[in-house]
ChimeraX commands (.cxc) that place a marker at each C-alpha (Angstrom):
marker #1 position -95.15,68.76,37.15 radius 0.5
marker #1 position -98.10,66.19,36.78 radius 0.5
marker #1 position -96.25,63.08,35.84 radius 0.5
marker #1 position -96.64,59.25,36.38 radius 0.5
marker #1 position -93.77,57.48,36.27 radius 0.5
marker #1 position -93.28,53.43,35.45 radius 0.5
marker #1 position -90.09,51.22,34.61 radius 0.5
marker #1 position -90.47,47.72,33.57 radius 0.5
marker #1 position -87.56,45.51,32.97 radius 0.5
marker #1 position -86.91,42.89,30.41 radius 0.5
marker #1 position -84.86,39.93,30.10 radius 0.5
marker #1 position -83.86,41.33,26.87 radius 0.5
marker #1 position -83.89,43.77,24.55 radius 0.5
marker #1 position -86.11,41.96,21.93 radius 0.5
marker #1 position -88.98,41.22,24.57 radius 0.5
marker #1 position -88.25,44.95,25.46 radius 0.5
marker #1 position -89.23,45.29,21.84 radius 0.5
marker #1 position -92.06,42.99,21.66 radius 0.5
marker #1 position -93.88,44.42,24.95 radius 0.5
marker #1 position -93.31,48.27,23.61 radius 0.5
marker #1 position -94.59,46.72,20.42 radius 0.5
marker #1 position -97.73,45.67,21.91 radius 0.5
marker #1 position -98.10,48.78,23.74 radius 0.5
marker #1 position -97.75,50.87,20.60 radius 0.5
marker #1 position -100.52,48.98,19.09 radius 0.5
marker #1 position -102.78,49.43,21.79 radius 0.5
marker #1 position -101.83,53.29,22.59 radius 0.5
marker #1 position -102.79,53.65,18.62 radius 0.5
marker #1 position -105.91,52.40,19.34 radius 0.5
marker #1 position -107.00,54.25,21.85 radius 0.5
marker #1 position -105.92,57.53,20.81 radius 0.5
marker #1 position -107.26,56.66,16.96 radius 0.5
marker #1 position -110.35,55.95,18.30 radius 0.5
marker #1 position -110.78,59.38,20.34 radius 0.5
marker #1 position -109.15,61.80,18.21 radius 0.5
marker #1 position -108.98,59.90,14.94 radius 0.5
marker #1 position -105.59,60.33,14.49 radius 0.5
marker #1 position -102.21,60.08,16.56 radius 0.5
marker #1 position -98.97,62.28,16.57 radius 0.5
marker #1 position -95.89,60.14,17.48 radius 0.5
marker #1 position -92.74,61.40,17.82 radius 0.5
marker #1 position -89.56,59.05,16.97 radius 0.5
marker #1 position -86.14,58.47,18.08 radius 0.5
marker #1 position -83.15,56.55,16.15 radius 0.5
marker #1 position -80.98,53.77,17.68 radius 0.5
marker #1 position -81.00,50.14,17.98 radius 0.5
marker #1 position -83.75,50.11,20.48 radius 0.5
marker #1 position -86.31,51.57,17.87 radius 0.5
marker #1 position -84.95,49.73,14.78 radius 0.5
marker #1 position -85.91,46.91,17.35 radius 0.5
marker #1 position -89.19,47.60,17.67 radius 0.5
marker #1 position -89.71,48.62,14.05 radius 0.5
marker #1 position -88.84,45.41,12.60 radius 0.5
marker #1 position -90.96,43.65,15.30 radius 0.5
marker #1 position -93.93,46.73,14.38 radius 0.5
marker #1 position -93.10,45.84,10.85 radius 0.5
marker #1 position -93.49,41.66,11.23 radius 0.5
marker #1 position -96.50,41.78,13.30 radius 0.5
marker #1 position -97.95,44.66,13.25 radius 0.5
marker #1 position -98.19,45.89,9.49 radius 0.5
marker #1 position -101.88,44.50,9.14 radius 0.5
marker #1 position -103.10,45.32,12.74 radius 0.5
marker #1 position -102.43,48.80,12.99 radius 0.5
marker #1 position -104.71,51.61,11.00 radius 0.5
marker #1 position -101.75,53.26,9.70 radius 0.5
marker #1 position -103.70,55.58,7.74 radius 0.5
marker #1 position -104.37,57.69,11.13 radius 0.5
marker #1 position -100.79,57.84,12.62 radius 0.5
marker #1 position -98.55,60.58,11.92 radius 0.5
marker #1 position -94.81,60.03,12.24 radius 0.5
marker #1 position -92.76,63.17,13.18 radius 0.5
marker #1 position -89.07,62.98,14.91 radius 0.5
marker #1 position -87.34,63.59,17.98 radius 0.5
marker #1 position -84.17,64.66,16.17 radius 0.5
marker #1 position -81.70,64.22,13.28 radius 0.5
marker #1 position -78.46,64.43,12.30 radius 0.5
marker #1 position -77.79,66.72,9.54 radius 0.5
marker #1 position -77.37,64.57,6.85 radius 0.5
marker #1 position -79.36,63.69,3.41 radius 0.5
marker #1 position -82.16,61.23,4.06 radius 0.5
marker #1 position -80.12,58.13,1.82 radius 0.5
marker #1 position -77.33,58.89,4.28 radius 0.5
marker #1 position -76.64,55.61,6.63 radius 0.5
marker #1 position -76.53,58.22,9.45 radius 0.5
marker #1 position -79.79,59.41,9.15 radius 0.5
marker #1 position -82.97,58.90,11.41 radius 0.5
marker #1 position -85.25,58.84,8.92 radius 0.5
marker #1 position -83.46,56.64,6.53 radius 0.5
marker #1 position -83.20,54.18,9.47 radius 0.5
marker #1 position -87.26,54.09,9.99 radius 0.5
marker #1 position -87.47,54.18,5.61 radius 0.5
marker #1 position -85.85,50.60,5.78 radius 0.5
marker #1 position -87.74,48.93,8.82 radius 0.5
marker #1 position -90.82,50.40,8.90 radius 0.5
marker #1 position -91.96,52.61,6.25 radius 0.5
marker #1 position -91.43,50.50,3.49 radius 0.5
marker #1 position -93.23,47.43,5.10 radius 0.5
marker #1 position -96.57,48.93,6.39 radius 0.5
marker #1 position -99.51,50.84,3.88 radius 0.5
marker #1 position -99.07,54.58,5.68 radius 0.5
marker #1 position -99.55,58.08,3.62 radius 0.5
marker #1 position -96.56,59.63,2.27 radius 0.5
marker #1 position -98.42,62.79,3.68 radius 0.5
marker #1 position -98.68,61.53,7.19 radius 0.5
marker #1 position -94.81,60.97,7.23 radius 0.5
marker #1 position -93.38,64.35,8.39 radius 0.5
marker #1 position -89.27,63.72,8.15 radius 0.5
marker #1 position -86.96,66.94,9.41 radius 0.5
marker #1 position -84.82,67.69,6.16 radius 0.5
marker #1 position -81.85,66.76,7.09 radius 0.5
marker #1 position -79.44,68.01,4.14 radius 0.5
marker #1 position -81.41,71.74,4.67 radius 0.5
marker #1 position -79.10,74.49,6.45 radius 0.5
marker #1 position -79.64,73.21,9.95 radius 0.5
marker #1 position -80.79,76.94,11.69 radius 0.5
marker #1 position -83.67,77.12,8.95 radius 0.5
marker #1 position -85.11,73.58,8.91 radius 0.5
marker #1 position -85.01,74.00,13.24 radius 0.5
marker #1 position -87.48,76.97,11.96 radius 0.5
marker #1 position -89.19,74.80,9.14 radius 0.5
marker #1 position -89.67,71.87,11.46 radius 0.5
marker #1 position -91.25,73.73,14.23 radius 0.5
marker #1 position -93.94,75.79,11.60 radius 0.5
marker #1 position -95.08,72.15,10.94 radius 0.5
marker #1 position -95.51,70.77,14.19 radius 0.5
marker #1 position -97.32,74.05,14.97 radius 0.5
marker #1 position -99.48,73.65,11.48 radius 0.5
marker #1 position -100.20,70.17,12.34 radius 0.5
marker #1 position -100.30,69.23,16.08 radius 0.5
marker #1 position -102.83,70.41,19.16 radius 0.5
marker #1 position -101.05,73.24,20.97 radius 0.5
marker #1 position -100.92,73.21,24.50 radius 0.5
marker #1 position -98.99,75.19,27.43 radius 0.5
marker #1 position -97.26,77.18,23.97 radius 0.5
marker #1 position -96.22,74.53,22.97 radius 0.5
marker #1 position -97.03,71.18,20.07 radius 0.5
marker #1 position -98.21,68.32,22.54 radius 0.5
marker #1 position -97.15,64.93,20.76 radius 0.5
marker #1 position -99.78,61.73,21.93 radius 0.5
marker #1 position -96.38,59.41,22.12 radius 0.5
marker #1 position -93.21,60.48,22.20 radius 0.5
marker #1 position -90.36,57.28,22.05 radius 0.5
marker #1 position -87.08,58.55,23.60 radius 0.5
marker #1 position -83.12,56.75,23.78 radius 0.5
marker #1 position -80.17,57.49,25.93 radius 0.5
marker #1 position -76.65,57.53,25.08 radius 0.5
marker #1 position -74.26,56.17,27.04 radius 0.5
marker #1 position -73.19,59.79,28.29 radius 0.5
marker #1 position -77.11,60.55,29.35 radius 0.5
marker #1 position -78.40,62.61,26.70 radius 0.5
marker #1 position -81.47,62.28,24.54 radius 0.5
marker #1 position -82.84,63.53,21.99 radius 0.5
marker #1 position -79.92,65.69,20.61 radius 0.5
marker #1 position -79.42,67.34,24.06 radius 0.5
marker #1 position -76.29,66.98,25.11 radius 0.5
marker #1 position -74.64,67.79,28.83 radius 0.5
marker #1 position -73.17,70.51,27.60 radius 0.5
marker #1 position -75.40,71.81,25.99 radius 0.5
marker #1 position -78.42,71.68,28.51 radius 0.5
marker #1 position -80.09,74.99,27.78 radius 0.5
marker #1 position -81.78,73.50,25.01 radius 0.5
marker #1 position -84.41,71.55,27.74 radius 0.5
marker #1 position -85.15,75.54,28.94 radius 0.5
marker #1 position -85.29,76.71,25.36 radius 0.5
marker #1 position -88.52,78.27,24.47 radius 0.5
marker #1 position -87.95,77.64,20.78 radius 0.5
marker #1 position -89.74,74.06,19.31 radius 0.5
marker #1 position -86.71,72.91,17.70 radius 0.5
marker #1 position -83.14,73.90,18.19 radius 0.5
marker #1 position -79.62,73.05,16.47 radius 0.5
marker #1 position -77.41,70.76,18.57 radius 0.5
marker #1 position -73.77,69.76,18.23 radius 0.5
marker #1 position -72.46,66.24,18.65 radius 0.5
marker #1 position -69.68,67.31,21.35 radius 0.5
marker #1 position -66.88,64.79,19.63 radius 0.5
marker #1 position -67.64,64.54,16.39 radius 0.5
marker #1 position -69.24,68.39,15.86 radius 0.5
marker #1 position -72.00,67.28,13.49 radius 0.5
marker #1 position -74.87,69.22,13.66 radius 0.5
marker #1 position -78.50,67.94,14.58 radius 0.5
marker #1 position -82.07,69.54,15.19 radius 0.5
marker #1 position -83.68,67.79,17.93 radius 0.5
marker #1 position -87.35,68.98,20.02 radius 0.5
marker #1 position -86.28,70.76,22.84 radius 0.5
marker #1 position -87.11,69.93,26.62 radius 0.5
marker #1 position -90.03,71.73,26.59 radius 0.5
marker #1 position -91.49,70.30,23.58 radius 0.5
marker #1 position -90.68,66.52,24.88 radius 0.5
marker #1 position -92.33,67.67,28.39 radius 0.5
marker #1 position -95.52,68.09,27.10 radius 0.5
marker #1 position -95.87,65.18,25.53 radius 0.5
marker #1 position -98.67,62.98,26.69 radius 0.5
marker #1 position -96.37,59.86,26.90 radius 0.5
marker #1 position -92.86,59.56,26.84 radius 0.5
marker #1 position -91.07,56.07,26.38 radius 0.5
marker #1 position -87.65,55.81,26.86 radius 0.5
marker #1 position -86.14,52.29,25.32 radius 0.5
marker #1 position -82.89,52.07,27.00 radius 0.5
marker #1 position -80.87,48.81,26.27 radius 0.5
marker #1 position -77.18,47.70,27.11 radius 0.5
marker #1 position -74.68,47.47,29.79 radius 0.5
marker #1 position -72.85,50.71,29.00 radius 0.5
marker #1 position -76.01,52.84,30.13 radius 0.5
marker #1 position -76.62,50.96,33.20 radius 0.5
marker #1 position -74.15,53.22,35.76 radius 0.5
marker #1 position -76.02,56.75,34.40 radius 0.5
marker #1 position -79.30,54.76,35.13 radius 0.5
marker #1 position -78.53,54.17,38.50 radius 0.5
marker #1 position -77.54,58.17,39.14 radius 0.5
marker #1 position -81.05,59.10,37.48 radius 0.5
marker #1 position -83.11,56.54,38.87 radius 0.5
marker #1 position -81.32,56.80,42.90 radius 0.5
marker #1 position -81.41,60.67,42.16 radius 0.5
marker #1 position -77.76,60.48,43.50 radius 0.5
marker #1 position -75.32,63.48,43.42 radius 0.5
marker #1 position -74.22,65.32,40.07 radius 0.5
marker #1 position -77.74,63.37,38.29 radius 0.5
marker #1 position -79.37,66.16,36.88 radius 0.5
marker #1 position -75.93,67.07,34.85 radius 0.5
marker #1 position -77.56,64.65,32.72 radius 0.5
marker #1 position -80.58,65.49,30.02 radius 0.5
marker #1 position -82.38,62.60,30.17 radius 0.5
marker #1 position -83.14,63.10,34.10 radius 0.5
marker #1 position -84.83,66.30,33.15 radius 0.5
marker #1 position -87.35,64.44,31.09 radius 0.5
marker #1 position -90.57,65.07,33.32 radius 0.5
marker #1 position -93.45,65.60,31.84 radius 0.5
marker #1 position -95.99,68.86,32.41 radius 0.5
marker #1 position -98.88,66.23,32.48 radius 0.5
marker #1 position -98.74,62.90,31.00 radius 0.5
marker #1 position -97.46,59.44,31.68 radius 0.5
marker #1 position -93.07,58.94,31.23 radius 0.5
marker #1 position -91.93,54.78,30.98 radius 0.5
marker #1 position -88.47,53.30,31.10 radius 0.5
marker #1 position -88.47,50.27,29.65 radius 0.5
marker #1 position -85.01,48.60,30.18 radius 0.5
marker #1 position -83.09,45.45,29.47 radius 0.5
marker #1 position -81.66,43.79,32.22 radius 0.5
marker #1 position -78.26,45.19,31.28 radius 0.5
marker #1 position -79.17,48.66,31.02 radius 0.5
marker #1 position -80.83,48.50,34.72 radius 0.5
marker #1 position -77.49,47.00,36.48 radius 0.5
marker #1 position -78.71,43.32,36.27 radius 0.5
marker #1 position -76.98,40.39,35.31 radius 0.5
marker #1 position -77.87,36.98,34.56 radius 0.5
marker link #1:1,2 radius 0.2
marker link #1:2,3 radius 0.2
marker link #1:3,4 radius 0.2
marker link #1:4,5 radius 0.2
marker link #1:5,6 radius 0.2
marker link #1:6,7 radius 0.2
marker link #1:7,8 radius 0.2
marker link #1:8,9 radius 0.2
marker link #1:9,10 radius 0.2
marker link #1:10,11 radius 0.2
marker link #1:11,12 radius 0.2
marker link #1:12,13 radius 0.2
marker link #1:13,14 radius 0.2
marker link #1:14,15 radius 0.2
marker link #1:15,16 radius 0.2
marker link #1:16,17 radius 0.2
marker link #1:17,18 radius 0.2
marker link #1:18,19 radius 0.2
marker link #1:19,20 radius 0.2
marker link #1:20,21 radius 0.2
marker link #1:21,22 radius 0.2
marker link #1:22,23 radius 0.2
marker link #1:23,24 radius 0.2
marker link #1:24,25 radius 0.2
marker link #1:25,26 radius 0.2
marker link #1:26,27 radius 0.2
marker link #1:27,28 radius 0.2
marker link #1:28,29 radius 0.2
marker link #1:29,30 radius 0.2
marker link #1:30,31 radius 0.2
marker link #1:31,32 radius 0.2
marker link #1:32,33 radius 0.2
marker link #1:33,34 radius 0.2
marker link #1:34,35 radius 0.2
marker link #1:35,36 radius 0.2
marker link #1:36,37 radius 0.2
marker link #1:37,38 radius 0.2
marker link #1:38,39 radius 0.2
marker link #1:39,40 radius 0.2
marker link #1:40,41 radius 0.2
marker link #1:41,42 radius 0.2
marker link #1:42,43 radius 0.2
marker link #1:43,44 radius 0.2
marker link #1:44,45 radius 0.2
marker link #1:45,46 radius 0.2
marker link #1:46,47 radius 0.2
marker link #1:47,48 radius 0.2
marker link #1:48,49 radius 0.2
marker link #1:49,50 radius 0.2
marker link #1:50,51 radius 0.2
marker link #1:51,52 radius 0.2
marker link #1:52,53 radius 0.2
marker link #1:53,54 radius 0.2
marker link #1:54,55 radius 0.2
marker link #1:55,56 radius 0.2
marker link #1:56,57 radius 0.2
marker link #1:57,58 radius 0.2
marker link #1:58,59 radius 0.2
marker link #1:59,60 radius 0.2
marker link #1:60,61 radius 0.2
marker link #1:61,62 radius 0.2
marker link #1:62,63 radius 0.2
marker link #1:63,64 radius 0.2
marker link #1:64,65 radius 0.2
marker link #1:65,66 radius 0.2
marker link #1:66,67 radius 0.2
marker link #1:67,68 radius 0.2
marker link #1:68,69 radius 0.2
marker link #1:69,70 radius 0.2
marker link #1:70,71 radius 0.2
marker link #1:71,72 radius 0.2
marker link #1:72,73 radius 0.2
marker link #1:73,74 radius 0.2
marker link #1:74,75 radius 0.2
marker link #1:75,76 radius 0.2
marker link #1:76,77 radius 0.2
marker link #1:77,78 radius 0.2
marker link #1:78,79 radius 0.2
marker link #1:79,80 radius 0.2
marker link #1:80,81 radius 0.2
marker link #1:81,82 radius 0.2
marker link #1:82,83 radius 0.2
marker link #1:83,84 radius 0.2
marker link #1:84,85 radius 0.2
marker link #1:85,86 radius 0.2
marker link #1:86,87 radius 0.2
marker link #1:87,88 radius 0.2
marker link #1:88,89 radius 0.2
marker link #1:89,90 radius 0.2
marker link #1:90,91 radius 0.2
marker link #1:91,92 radius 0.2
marker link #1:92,93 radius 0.2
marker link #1:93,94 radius 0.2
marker link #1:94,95 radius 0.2
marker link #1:95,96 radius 0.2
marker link #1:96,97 radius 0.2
marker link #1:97,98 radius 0.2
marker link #1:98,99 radius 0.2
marker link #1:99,100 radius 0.2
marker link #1:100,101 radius 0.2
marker link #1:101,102 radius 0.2
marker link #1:102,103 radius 0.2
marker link #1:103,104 radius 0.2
marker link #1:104,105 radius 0.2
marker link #1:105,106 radius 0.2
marker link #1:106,107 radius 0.2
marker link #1:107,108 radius 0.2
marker link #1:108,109 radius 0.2
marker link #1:109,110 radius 0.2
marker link #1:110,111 radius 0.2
marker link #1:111,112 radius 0.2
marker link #1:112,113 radius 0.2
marker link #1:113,114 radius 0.2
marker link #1:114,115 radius 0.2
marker link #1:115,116 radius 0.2
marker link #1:116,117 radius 0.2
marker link #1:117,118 radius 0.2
marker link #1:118,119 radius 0.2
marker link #1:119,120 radius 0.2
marker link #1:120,121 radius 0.2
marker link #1:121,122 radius 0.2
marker link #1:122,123 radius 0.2
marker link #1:123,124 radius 0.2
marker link #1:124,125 radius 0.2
marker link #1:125,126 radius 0.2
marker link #1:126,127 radius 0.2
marker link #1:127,128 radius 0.2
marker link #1:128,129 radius 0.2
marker link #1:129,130 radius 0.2
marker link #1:130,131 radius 0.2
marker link #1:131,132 radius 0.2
marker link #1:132,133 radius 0.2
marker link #1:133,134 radius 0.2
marker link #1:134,135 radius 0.2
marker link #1:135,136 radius 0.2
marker link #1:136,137 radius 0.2
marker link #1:137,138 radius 0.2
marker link #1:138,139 radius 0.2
marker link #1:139,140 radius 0.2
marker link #1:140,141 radius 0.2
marker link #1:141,142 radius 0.2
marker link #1:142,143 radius 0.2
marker link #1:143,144 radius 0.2
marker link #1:144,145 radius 0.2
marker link #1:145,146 radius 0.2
marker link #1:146,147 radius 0.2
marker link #1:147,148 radius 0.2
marker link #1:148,149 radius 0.2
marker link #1:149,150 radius 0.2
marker link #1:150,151 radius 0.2
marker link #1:151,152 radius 0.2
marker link #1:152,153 radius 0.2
marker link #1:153,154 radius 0.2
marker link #1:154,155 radius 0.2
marker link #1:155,156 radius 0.2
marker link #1:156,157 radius 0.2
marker link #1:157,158 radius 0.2
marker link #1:158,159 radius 0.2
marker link #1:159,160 radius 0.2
marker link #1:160,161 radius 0.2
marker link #1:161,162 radius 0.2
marker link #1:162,163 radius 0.2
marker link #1:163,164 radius 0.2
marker link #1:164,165 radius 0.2
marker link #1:165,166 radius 0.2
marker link #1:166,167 radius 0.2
marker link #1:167,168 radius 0.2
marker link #1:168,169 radius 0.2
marker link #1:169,170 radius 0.2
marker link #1:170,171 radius 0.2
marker link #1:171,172 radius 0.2
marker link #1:172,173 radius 0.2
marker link #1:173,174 radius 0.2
marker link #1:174,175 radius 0.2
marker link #1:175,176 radius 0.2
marker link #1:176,177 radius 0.2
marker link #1:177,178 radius 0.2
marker link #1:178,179 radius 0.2
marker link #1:179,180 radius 0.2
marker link #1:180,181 radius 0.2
marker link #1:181,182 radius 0.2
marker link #1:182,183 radius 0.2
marker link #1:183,184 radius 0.2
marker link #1:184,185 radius 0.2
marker link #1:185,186 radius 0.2
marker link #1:186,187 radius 0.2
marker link #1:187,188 radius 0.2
marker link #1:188,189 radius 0.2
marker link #1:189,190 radius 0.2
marker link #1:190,191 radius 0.2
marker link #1:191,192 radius 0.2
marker link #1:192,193 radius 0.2
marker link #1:193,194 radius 0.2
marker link #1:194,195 radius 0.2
marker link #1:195,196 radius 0.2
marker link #1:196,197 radius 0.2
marker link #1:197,198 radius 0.2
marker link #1:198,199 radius 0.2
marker link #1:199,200 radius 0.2
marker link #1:200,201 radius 0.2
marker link #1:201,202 radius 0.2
marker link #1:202,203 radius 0.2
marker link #1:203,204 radius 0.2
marker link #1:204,205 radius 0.2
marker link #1:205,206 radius 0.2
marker link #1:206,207 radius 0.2
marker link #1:207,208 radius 0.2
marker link #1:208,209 radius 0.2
marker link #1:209,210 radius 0.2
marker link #1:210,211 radius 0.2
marker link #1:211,212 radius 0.2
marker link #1:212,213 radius 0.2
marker link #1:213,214 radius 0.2
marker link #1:214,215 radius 0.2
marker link #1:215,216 radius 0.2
marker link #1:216,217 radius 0.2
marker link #1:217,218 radius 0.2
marker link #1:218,219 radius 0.2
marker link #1:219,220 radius 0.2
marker link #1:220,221 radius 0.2
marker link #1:221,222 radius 0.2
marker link #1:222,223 radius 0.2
marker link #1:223,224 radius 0.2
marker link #1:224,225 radius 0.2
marker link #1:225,226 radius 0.2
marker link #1:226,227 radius 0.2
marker link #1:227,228 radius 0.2
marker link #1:228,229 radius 0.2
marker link #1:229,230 radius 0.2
marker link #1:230,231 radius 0.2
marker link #1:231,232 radius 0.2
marker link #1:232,233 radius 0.2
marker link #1:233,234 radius 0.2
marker link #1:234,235 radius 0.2
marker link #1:235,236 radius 0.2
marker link #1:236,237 radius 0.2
marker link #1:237,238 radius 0.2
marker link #1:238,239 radius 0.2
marker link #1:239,240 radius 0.2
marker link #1:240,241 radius 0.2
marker link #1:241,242 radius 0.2
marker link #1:242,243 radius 0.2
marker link #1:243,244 radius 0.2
marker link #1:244,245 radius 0.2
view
């Protein structure tokens, strides 16, 4: 593994926002201006609805949304007007607030039967993105954790789909049973930047085990996030990283 690692901490999770914000702007740039395009990968949660309102306020003229391509880490199988749903989420903050091609939006179909859109899904990120080490290689890929250390839609117990040498794979919510596809470890891996956005006090004790390496951390997906050869940031609210005040 070839990757550099940085964590910056915020006083909250709207500057968290604001900073990833500027950093998304500036990552467009440069990548827009090399290949003429970028291939971003996104996540649901607060965190990102976050930074797509603050993308969405200040951003919607300053970007060239034209050349960026919006794909996703996962979703829940559900119909894309469902409140539950990724892409719905991104619809309401982002989409509809910036100029950006239909065509460049590339949702996973949700309401499909999950095993063939997993198969659908990873055709078009073949079709469409540069393949490297077998695998699509994203230029930003924006990662969450849950409070019980998974992201994406890997789960801890289902943690052969980081080893899975598929693109896209069909997880299971482990209380309530719905189905998701989600990218697989691999896939996320050889991205060229990962950011996780990790906010909140309930994730802060699972940050501590992945961050101090301490026993029983790698029973959690989101430690196994290291990428092949690119750059991985944690940005984290206070909360999230054990402080208070």
């Amino acid at each position: 593994m070839n990757t550099k690692t940085e964590i910056k901490i915020y006083d909250t999770p709207i500057l968290l926002a604001e900073s990833m914000a500027a950093g998304f702007k500036k990552i467009c740039d440069e990548v827009i201006l090399k290949k003429g395009k970028i291939n971003i990968a996104l996540s649901g949660g607060n965190t990102p609805k976050l930074l797509f309102e603050v993308l969405a306020e200040n951003y919607r003229n300053e970007i060239d949304w034209r050349s960026v391509n919006f794909y996703w880490v996962d979703e829940r199988c559900v119909r894309p007007d469902d409140s539950e749903s990724n892409f719905g989420m991104t619809e309401k903050y982002l989409l509809n607030k910036i100029e950006i091609p239909v065509e460049n939006v590339h949702r996973v179909s949700g309401e499909n039967e999950p095993e063939e859109e997993a198969i659908r899904y990873s055709q078009v990120l073949k079709e469409n993105l540069t393949i490297e080490n077998n695998f699509p290689r994203f230029d930003l890929t924006l990662l969450g954790m849950g409070d019980d250390g998974h992201t994406a839609s890997i789960f801890p117990d289902q943690m052969e789909i980081l080893d899975s040498n598929e693109i896209c794979a069909v997880a299971v919510h482990p209380v309530s049973g719905q189905k998701r596809i989600t990218l697989t470890g691999r896939v996320i891996n050889n991205s060229d930047r990962v950011y996780f956005l990790v906010t909140g006090k309930s994730k802060s004790d699972i940050i501590k085990i992945i961050f101090e390496e301490k026993n029983g951390y790698l029973n959690f997906p989101a430690a196994h996030i290291e990428l092949t050869n690119g750059e991985l940031n944690w940005y984290l609210d206070k909360e999230a990283f054990g402080q208070s005040g």
